[in-house]
C-alpha positions as CSV (number, residue, x, y, z in Angstrom):
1,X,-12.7,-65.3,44.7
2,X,-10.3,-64.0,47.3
3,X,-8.9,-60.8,45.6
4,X,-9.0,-57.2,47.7
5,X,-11.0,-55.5,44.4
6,X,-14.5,-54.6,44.9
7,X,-17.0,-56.6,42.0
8,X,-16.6,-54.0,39.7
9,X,-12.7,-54.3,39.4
10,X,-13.1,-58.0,38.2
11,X,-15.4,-57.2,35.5
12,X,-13.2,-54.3,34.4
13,X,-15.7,-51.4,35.5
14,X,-14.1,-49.2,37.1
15,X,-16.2,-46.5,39.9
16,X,-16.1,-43.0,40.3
17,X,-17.2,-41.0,42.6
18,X,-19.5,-38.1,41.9
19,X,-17.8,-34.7,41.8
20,X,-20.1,-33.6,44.2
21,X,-21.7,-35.6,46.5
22,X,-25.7,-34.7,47.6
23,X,-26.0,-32.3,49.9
24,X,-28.1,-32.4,53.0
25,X,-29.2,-29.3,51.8
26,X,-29.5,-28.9,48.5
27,X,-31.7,-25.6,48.8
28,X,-29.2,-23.5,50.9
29,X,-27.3,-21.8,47.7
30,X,-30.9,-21.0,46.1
31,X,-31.9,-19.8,49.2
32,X,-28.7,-17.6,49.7
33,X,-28.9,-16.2,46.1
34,X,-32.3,-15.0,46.8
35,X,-31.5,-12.8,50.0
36,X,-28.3,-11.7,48.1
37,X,-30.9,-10.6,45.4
38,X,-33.2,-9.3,47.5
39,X,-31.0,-7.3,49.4
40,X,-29.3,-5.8,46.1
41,X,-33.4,-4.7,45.2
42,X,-34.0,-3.1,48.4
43,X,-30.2,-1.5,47.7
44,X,-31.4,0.0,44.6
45,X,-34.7,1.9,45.9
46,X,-32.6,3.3,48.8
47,X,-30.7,6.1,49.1
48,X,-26.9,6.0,47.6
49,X,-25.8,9.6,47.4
50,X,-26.3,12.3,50.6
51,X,-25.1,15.2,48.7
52,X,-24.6,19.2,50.5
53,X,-24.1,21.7,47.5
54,X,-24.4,26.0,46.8
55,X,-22.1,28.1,47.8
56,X,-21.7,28.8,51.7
57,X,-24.5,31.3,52.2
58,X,-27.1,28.8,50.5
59,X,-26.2,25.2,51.4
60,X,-29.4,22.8,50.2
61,X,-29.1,18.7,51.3
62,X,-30.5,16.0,49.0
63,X,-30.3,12.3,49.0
64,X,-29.9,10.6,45.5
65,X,-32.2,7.4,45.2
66,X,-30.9,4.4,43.7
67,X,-33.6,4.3,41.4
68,X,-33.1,7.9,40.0
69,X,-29.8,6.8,38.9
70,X,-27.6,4.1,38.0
71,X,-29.6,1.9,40.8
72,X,-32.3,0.9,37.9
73,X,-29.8,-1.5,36.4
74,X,-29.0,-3.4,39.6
75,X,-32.6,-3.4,40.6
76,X,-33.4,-5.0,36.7
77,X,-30.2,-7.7,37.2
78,X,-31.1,-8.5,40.4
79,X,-34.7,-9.2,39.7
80,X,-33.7,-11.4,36.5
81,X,-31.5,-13.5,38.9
82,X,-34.1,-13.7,41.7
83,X,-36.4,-14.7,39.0
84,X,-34.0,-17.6,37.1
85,X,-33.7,-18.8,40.3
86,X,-37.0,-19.7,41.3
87,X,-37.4,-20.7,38.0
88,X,-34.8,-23.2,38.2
89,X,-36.0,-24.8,41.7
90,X,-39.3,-25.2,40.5
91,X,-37.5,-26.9,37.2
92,X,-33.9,-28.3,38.0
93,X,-33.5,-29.8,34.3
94,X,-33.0,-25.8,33.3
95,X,-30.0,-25.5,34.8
96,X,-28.8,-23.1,32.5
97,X,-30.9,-20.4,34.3
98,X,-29.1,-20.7,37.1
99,X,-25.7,-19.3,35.1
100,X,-28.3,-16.1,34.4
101,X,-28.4,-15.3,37.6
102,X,-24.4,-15.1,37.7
103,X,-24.2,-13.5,34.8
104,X,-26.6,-11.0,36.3
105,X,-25.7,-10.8,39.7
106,X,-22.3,-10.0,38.2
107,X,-23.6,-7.1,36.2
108,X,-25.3,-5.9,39.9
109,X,-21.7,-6.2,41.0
110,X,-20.2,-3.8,38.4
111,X,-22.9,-1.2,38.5
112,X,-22.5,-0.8,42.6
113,X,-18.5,-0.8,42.0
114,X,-18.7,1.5,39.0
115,X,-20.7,4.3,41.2
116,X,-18.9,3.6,44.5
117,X,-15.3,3.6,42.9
118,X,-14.8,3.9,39.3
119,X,-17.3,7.4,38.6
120,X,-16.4,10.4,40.5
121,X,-19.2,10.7,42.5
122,X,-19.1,14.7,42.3
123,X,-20.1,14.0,38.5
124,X,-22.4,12.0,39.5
125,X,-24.8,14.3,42.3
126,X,-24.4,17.9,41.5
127,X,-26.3,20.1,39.7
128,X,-25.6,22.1,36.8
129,X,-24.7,25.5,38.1
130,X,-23.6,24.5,41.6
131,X,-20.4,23.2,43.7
132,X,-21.0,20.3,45.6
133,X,-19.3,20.7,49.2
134,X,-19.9,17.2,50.6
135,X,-21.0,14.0,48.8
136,X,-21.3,11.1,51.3
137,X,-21.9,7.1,49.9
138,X,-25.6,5.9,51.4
139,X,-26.5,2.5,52.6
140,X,-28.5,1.8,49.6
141,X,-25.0,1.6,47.1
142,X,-23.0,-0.2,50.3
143,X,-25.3,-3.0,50.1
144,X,-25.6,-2.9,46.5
145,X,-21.7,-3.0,46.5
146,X,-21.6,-5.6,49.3
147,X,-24.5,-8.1,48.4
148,X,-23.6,-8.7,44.5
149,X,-20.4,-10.6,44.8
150,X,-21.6,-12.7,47.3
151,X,-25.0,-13.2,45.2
152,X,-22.5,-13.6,42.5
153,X,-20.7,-17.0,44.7
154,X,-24.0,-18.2,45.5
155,X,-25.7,-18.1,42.3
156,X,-22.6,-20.2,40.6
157,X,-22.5,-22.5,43.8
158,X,-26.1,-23.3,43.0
159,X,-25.3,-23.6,39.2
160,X,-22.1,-25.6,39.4
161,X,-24.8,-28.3,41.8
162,X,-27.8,-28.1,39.0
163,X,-25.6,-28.9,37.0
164,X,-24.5,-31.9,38.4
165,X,-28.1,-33.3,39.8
166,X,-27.6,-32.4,43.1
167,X,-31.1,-31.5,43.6
């Protein structure tokens, strides 16, 4: 026929392109959602508070588990999302798993911020009847603060691509 249009044009179809195109790894945000979530677990049966209280001539130490505190609800959320996620690779069609684990990861976020930032930590690891002379943030709560939000980008990276059949 001699026009510039692919076949489709002169029919009146007209092609689109897919808004995202199939990845050569498909697996990588599942598989980056996980170790987010995994890390966020092992964050929440660490330590988050190193706490030295009493008055000077009786100073005790303690560390503060995660799990003794507010780290049982970002060890919960972050097992739900490790667990919609494998869900959702084994079935793909259930996408809407996938926005579970944001919505959870999310929540993992707010409880690390909340006991890093928001609470006063001195509330948080003295006991009744004593002054608390230093109260030190643990690795358990970093990670906890650190590893949510980015488990909260790969969780909806891997929602946003179920979604769309990339897998």
């Amino acid at each position: 026929m001699g026009t510039d249009q692919p076949p489709a044009h002169q029919h009146g179809l007209v092609w689109r392109a897919a808004p995202f195109p199939n990845s050569p790894r498909p697996w990588l945000p599942a598989v980056l959602t996980l170790a987010t979530a995994a890390l966020v677990i092992a964050g929440s049966l660490g330590p988050w508070l190193y706490v030295e209280e009493g008055p000077d001539w009786d100073i005790t130490t303690r560390s503060v588990p995660g799990a003794g505190t507010d780290g049982v609800f970002s060890l919960f959320f972050a097992t739900i999302a490790a667990v919609a996620v494998l869900i959702t690779l084994v079935w793909p069609r259930l996408w809407g798993l996938a926005w579970v684990a944001v919505v959870a990861m999310i929540l993992c976020s707010m409880v690390g911020l909340f006991d890093w930032v928001i609470f006063d930590p001195m509330d948080l690891a003295t006991q009744p009847g004593r002054r608390a002379s230093l109260i030190q943030v643990e690795w358990g709560l970093k990670v906890v603060t650190f590893a949510a939000p980015i488990g909260v980008l790969c969780a909806w990276w891997l929602a946003r691509r179920l979604m769309h059949g990339d897998y």
